[in-house]
MDTraj code that builds the backbone (N, CA, C; nanometers):
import mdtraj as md
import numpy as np

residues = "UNK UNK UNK UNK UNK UNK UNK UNK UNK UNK UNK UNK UNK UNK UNK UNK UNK UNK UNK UNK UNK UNK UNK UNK UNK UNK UNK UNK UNK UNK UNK UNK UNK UNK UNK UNK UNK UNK UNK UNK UNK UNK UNK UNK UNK UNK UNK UNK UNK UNK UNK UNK UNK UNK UNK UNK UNK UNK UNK UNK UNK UNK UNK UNK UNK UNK UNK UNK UNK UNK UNK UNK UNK UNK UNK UNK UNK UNK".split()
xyz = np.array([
    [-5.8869, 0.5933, 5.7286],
    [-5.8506, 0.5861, 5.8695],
    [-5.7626, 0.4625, 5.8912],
    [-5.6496, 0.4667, 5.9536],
    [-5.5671, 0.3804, 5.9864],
    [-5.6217, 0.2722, 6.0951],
    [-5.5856, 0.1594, 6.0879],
    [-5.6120, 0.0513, 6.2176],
    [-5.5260, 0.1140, 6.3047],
    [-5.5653, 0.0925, 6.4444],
    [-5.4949, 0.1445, 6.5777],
    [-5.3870, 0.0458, 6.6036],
    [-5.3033, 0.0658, 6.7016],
    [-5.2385, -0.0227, 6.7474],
    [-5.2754, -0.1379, 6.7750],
    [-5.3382, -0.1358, 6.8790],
    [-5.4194, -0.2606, 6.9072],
    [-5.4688, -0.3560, 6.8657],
    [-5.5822, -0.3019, 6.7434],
    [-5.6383, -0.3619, 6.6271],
    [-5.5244, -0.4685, 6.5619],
    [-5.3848, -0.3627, 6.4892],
    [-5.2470, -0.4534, 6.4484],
    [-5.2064, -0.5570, 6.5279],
    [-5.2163, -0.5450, 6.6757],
    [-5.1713, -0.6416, 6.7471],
    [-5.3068, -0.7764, 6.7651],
    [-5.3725, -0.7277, 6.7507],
    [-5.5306, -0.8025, 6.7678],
    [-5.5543, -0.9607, 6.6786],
    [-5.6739, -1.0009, 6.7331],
    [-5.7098, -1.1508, 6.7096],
    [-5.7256, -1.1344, 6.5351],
    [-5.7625, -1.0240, 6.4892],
    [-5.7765, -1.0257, 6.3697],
    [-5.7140, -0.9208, 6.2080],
    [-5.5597, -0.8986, 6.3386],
    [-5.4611, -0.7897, 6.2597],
    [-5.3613, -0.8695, 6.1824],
    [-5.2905, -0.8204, 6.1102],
    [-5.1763, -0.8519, 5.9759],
    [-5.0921, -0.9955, 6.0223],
    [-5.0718, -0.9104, 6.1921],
    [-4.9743, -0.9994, 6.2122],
    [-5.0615, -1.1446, 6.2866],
    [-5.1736, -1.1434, 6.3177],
    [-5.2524, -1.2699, 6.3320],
    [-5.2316, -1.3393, 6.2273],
    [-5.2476, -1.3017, 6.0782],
    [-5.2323, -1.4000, 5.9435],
    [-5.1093, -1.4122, 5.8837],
    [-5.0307, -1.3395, 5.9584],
    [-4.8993, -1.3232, 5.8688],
    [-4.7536, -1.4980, 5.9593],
    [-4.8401, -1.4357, 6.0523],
    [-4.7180, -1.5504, 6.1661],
    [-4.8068, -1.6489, 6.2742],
    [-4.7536, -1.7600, 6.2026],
    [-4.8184, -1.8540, 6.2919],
    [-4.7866, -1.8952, 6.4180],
    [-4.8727, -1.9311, 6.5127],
    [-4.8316, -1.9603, 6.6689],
    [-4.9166, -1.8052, 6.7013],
    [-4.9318, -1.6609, 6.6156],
    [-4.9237, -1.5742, 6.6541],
    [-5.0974, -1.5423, 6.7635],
    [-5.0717, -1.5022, 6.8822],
    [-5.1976, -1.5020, 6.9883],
    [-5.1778, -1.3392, 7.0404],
    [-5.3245, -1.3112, 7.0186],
    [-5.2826, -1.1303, 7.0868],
    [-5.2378, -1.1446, 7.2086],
    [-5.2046, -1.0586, 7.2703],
    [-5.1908, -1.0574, 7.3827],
    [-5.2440, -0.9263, 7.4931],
    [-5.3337, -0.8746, 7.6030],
    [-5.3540, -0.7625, 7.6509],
    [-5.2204, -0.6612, 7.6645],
    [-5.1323, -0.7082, 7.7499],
    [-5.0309, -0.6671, 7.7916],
    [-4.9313, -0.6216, 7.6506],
    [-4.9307, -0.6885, 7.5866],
    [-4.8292, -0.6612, 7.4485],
    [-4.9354, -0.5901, 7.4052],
    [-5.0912, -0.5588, 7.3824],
    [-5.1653, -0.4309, 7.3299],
    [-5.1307, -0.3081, 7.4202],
    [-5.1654, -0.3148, 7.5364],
    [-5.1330, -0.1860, 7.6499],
    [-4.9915, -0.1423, 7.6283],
    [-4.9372, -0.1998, 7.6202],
    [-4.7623, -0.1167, 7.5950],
    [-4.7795, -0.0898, 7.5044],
    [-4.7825, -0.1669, 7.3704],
    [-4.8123, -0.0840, 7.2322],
    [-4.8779, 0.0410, 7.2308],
    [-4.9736, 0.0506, 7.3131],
    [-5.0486, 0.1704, 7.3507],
    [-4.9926, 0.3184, 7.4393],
    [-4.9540, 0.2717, 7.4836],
    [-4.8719, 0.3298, 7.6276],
    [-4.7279, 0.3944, 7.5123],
    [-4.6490, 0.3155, 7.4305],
    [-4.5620, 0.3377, 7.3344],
    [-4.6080, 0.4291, 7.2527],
    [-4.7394, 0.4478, 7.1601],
    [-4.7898, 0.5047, 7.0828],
    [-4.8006, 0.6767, 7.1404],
    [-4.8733, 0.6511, 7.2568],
    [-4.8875, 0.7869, 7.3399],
    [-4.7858, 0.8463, 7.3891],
    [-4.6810, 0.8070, 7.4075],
    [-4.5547, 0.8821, 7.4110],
    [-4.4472, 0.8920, 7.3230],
    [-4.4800, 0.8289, 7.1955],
    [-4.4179, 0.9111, 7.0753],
    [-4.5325, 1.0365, 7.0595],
    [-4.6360, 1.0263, 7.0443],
    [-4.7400, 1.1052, 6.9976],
    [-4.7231, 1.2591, 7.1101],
    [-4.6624, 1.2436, 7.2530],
    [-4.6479, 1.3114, 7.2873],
    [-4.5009, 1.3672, 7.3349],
    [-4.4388, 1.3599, 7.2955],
    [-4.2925, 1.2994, 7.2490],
    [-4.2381, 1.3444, 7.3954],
    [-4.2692, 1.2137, 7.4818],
    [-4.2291, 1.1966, 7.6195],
    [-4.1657, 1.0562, 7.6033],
    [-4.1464, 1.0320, 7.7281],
    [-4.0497, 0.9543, 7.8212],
    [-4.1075, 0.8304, 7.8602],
    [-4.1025, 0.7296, 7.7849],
    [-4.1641, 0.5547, 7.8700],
    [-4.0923, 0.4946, 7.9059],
    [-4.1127, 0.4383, 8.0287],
    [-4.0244, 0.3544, 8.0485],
    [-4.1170, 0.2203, 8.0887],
    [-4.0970, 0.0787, 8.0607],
    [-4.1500, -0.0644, 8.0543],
    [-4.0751, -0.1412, 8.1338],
    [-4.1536, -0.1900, 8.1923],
    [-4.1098, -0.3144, 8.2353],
    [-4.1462, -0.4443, 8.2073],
    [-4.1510, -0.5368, 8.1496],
    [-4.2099, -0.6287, 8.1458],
    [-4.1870, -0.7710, 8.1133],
    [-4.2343, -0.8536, 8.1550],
    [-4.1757, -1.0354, 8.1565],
    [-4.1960, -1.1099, 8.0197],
    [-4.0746, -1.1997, 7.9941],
    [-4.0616, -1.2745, 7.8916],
    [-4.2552, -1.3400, 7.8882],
    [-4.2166, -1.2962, 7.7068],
    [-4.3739, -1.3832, 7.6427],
    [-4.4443, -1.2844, 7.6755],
    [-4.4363, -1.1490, 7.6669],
    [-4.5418, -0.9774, 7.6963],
    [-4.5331, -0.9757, 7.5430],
    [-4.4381, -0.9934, 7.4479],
    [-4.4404, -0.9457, 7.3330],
    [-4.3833, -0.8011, 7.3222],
    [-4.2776, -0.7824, 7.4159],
    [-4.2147, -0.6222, 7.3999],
    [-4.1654, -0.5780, 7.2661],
    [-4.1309, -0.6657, 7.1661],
    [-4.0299, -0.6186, 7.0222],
    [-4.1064, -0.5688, 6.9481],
    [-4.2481, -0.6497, 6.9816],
    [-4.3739, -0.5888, 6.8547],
    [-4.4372, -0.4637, 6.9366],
    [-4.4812, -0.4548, 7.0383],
    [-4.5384, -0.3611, 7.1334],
    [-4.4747, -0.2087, 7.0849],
    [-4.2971, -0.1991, 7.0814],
    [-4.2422, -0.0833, 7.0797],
    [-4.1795, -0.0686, 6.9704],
    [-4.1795, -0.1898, 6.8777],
    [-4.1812, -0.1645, 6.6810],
    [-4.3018, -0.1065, 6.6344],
    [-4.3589, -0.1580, 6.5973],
    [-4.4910, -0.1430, 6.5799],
    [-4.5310, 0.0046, 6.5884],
    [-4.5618, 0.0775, 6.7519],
    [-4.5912, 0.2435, 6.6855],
    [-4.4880, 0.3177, 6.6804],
    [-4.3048, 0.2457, 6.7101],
    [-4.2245, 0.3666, 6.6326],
    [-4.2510, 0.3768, 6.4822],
    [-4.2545, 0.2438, 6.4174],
    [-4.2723, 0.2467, 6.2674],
    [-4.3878, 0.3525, 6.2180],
    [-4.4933, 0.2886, 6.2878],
    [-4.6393, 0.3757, 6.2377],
    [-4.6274, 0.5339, 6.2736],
    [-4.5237, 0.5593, 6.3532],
    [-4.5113, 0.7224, 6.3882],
    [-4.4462, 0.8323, 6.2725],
    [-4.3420, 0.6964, 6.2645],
    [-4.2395, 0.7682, 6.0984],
    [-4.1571, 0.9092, 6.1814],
    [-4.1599, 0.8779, 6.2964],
    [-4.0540, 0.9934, 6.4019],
    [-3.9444, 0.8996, 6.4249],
    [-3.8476, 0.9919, 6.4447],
    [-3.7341, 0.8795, 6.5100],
    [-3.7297, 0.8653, 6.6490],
    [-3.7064, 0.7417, 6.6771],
    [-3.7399, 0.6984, 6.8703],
    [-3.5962, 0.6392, 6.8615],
    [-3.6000, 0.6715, 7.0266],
    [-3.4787, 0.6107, 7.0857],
    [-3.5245, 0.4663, 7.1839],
    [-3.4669, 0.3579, 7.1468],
    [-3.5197, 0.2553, 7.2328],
    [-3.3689, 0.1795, 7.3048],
    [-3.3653, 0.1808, 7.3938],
    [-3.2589, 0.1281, 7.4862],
    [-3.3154, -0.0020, 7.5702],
    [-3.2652, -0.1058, 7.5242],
    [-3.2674, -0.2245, 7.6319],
    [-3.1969, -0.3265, 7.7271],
    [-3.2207, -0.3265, 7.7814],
    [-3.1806, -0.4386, 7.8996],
    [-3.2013, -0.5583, 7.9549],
    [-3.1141, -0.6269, 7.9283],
    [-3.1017, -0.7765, 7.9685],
    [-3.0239, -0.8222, 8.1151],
    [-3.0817, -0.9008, 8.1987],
    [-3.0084, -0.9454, 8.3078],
    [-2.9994, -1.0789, 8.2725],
    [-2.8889, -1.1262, 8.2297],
    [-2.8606, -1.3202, 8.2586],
    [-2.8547, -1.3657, 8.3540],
])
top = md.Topology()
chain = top.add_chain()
for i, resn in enumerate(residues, 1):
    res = top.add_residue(resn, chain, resSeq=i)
    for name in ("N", "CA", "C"):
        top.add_atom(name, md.element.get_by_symbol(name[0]), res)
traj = md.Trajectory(xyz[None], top)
């Protein structure tokens, strides 16, 4: 059985030992989550969310683990 998303993002997943500074976060788990369930149901997410959410790992993370191809489009306002 695979670790869940969450778990990966969690106090005691890969990337906790792999990168230092690294702190779970709720919000960077729930999108990861929210991401996961709409590859899995191969719908439509759309995110919003504020610098330091952890969005790059949130919506890497279960395209990789899906092994489907996703479309991710982002946006920056300066």
């Amino acid at each position: 059985m695979s670790a869940s998303i969450t778990d990966l993002l969690g106090a005691d997943g890969p990337l906790a030992g792999a990168l230092p500074g690294f702190a779970p976060r709720e919000t960077q788990q729930a999108m990861a989550q929210a991401v996961e369930d709409a590859v899995a149901e191969r719908g439509t997410l759309l995110v919003e969310a504020g610098t330091g959410t952890g969005k790059t790992f949130a919506y890497l993370l279960p395209a990789l683990q899906s092994g489907r191809k996703v479309l991710i489009a982002t946006g920056t306002r300066a």
